[in-house]
C-alpha positions in Angstrom: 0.0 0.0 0.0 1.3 3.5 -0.7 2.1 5.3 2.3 0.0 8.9 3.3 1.6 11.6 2.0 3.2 13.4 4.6 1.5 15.8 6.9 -2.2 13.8 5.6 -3.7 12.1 9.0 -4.3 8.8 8.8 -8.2 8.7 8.7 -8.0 10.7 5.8 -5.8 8.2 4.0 -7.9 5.6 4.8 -11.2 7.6 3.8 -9.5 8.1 0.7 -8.4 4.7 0.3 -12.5 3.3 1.2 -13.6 6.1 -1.1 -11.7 5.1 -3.9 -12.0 1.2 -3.2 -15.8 1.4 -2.5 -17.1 3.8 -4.7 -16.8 1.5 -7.9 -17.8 -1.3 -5.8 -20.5 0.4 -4.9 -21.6 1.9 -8.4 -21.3 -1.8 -9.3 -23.5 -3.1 -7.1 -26.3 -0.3 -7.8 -26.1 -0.8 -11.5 -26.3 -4.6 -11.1 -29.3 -4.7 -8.9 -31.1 -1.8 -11.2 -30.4 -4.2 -13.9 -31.6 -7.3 -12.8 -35.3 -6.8 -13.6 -34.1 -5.8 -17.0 -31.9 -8.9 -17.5 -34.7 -11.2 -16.4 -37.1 -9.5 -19.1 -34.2 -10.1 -21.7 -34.3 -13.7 -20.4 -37.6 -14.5 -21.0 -37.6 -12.5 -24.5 -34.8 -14.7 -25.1 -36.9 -17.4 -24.2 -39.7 -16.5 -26.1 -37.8 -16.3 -29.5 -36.0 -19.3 -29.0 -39.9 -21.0 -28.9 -40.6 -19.0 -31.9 -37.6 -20.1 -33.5 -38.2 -23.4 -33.2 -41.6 -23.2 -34.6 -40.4 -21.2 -37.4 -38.3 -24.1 -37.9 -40.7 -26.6 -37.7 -42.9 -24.6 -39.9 -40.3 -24.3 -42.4 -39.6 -27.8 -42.4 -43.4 -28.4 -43.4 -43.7 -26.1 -46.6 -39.7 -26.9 -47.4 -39.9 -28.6 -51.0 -36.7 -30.9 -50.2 -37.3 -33.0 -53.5 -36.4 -32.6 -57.4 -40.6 -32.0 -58.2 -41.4 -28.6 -58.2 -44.8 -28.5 -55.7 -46.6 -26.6 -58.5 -46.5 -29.7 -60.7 -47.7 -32.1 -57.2 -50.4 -29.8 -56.5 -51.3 -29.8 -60.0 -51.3 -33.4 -60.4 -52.8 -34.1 -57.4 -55.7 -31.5 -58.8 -55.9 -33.6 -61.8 -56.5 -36.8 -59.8 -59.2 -35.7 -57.5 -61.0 -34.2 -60.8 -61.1 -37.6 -62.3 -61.8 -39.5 -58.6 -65.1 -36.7 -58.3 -65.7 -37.7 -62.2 -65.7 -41.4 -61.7 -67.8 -40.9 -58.4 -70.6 -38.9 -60.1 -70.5 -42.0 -62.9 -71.2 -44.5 -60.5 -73.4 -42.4 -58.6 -75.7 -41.8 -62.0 -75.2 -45.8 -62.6 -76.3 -46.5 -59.0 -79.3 -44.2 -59.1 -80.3 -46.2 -62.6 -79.9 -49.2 -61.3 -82.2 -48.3 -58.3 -84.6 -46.9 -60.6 -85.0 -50.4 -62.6 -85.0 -52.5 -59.3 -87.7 -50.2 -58.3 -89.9 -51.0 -61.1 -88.8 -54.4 -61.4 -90.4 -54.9 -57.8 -93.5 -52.8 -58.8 -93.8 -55.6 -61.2 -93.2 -58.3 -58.9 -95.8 -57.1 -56.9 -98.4 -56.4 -59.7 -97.5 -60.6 -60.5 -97.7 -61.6 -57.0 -101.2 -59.8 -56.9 -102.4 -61.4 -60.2 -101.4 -64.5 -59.2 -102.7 -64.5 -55.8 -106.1 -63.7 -57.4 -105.6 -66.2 -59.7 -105.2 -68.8 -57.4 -108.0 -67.3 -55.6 -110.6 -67.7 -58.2 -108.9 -71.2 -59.4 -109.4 -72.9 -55.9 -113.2 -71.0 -55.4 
């Protein structure tokens, strides 16, 4: 430790010496404990974007096109096919509501031969 200069009593050395030692110290500790709520709201920013990075992320791994197709040409394709599933749907749809036509009047006719021959039978056996 440097000695007092001379004439300089001792408590003032030493005040000079705390003074000089404990004002940065000090001014340390006042600017660390004004900036702890600050750090903590950094922290939880920090937070926050790291969660929205890794949905970002995760996103981006979705809509990535990683293979040689372009995803024009797969959505068009893929267009295409449900046009011609909806086509072929509506084809056997009109074919199934034929069909249930005919049956309908086939069994109109079964009953109009079930009734004729029940009277027939009827006026055989009287």
């Amino acid at each position: 430790m440097t000695p007092p200069p001379a004439g300089t009593p001792w408590w003032a050395w030493l005040l000079a010496v705390v003074l000089v030692v404990g004002v940065p110290a000090l001014t340390a500790l006042a600017v660390a404990w004004v900036q702890r709520p600050v750090r903590k709201a950094l922290a939880r920013q920090e937070e926050s974007l790291s969660r929205a990075a890794t949905v970002a992320e995760t996103i981006r791994h979705q809509v990535e096109n990683d293979h040689t197709r372009n995803l024009r040409d797969d959505v068009d394709q893929l267009t295409t096919a449900v046009e011609t599933v909806g086509a072929a749907v509506g084809k056997m749809s009109r074919g199934q509501r034929d069909t249930k036509t005919k049956l309908d009047k086939m069994h109109g006719v079964l009953i109009d031969t079930r009734d004729r021959l029940d009277e027939h039978l009827a006026t055989a056996t009287d």
